[in-house]
C-alpha positions in Angstrom: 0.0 0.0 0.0 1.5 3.5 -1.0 1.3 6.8 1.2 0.0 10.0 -0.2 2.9 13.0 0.6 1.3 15.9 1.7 2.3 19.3 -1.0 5.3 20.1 1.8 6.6 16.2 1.5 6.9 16.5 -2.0 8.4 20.0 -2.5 10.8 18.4 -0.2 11.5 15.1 -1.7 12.2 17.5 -4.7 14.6 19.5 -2.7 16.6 16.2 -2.1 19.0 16.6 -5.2 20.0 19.8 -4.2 20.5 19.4 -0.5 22.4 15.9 -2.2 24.8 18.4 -4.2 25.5 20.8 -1.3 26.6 17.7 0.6 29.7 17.3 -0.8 33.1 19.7 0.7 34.5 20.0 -2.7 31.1 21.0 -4.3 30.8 23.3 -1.3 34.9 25.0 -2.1 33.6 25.4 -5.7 30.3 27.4 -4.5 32.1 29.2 -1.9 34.8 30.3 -4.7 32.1 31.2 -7.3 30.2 32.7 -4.6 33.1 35.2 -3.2 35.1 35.6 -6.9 32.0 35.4 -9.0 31.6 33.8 -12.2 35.1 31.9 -13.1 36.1 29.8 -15.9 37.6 26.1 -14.9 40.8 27.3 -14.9 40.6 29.7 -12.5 38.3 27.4 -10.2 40.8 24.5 -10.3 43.9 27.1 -9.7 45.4 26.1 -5.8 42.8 23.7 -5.8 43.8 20.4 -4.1 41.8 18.4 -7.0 42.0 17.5 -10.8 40.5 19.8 -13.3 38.8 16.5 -14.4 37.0 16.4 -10.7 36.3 19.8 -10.3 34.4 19.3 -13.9 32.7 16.5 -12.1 31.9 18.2 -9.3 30.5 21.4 -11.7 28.4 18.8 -13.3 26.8 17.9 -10.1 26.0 21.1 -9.5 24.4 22.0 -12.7 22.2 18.7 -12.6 21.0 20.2 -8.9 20.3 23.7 -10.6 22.2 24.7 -8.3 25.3 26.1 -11.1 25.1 27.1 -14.8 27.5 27.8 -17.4 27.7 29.9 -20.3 30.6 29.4 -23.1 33.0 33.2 -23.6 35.3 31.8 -26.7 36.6 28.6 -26.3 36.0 29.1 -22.3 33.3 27.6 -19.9 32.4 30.2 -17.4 30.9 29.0 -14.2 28.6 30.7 -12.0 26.4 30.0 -8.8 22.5 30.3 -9.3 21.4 32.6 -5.8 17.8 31.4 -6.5 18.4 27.8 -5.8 20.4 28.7 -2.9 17.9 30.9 -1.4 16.0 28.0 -2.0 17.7 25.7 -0.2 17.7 28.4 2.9 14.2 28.5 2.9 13.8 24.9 3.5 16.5 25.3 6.5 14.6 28.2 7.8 11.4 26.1 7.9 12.7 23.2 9.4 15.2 25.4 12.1 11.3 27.2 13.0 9.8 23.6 12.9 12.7 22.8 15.7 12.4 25.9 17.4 8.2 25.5 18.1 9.3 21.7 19.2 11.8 22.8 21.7 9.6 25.6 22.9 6.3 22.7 23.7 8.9 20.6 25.3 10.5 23.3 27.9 6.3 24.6 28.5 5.9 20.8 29.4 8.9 20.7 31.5 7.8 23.9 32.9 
């Protein structure tokens, strides 16, 4: 027998790919580089980086298949940059589930209380 999800369930199953790409350290150094230097081409991502160009192009890819990155081609260049929507997305659903925790906490000190 199967279980209906409620609208929230679903919107958050969907948000599973991207809280599944944000999961990752490297994928979180390449946001937090795109994020700080803005849009960068692979080159410039991989420079002092402690991993291939070949896995940071991995790791892009991840990204992009989350929404979360998108790229654009400037000559024979791939520039990289960070997609603030799907990250204000993903802050939304902490936000919600950070109040949801909050409201718990405060019914169980009332019933300790």
């Amino acid at each position: 027998m199967s279980r209906r999800r409620t609208g929230a369930a679903e919107k958050l199953v969907g948000a599973a790919p991207l809280f599944a790409a944000l999961g990752d350290e490297t994928r979180l150094s390449v946001i937090a580089r795109l994020c700080t230097g803005g849009p960068q081409s692979i080159v410039r991502l991989t420079s002092g980086a402690k991993v291939s160009r070949q896995a940071v192009t991995k790791h892009l890819q991840a990204l992009a298949d989350a929404g979360i990155v998108r790229s654009r081609r400037e000559g024979r260049e791939r520039i990289w940059e960070v997609r603030t929507s799907r990250l204000a997305e993903a802050r939304g659903w902490l936000d919600q589930i950070s109040s949801q925790w909050d409201e718990a906490l405060d019914r169980l000190r009332a019933l300790v209380e």
